[in-house]
Legacy VTK file of the C-alpha trace (Angstrom):
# vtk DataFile Version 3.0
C-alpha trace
ASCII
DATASET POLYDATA
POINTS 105 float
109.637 152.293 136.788
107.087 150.010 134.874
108.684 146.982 133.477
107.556 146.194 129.800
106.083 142.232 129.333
109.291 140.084 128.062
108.714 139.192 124.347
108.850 135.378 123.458
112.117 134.612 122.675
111.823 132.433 118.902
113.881 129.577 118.254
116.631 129.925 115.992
116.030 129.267 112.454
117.736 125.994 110.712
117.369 124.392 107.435
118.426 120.326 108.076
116.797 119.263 104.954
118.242 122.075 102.678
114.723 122.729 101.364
115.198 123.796 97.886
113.878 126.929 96.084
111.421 126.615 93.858
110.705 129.309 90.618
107.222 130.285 91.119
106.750 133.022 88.450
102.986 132.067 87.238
99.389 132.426 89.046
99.323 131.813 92.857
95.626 131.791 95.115
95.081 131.520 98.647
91.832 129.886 100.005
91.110 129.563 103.314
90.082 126.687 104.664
88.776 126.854 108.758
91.796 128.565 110.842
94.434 127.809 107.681
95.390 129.277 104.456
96.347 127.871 101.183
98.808 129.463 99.497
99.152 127.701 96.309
101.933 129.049 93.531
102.616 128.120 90.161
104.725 128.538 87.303
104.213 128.071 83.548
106.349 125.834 81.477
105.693 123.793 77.930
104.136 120.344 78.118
107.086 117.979 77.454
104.772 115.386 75.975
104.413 117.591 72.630
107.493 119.418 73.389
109.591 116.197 72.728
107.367 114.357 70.072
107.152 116.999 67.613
108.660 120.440 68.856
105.360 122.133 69.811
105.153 124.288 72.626
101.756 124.042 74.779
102.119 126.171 77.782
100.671 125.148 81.580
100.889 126.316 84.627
101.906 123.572 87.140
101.531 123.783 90.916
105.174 124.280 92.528
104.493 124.969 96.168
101.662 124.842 98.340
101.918 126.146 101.890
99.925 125.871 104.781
99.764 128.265 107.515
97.341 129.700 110.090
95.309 133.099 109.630
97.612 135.286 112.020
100.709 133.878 109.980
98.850 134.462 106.772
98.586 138.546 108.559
101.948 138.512 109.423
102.645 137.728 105.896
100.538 140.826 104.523
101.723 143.232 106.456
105.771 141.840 105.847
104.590 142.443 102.298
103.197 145.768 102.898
106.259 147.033 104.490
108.421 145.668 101.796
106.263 147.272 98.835
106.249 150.262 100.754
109.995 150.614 101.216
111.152 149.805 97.344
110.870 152.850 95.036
109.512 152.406 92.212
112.552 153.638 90.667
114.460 151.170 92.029
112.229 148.546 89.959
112.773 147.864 86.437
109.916 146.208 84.453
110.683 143.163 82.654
111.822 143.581 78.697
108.616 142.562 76.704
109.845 139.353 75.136
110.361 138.269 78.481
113.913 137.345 78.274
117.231 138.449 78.001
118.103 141.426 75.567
119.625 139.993 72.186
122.005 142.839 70.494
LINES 1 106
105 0 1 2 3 4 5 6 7 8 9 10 11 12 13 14 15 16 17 18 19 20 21 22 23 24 25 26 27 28 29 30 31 32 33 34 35 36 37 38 39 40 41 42 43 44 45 46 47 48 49 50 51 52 53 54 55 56 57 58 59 60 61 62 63 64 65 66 67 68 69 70 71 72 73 74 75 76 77 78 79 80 81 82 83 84 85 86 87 88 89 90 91 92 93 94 95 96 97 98 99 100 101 102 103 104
């Protein structure tokens, strides 16, 4: 009987710092930069300067993560994604309402 290469056992998974989530629901990019990618995610939200001075609402989208990892994690990453897509019905998604918020009745 051939024995089959052991697979690198991965170190457990721990979260010291509590790293927070962040909302990200805006325009991401991912550059490449030598043997790393950028992923780079954003999220749109009002100015507060005009917000606060005289109620106007100028939207921008403002960075709220950047992460660095190498090309084969940036693969890995793809094909999680691809897997995931793949698996979810599209009848198990609902589109957002519209307005983009919560239905008022």
């Amino acid at each position: 009987m051939v024995s089959q290469p052991q697979q690198p056992s991965q170190p457990p998974v721990t979260d010291p710092d509590n790293v927070p989530e962040n909302l990200c629901d805006g325009l991401f990019n991912v550059s490449v930069a030598g043997p790393l990618a950028i992923l780079t995610f954003t999220h749109v939200r009002p100015q507060p300067g005009p917000l606060f001075a005289v109620g106007t609402i100028t939207p921008e989208a403002i960075v709220r993560a950047r992460i660095v990892t190498t090309i084969p994690n940036l693969v890995a990453l793809r094909d999680l994604l691809n897997t995931i897509v793949q698996s979810v019905s599209t009848a198990d998604v609902s589109p957002a309402p519209a307005t983009g918020g919560t239905t008022r009745h």
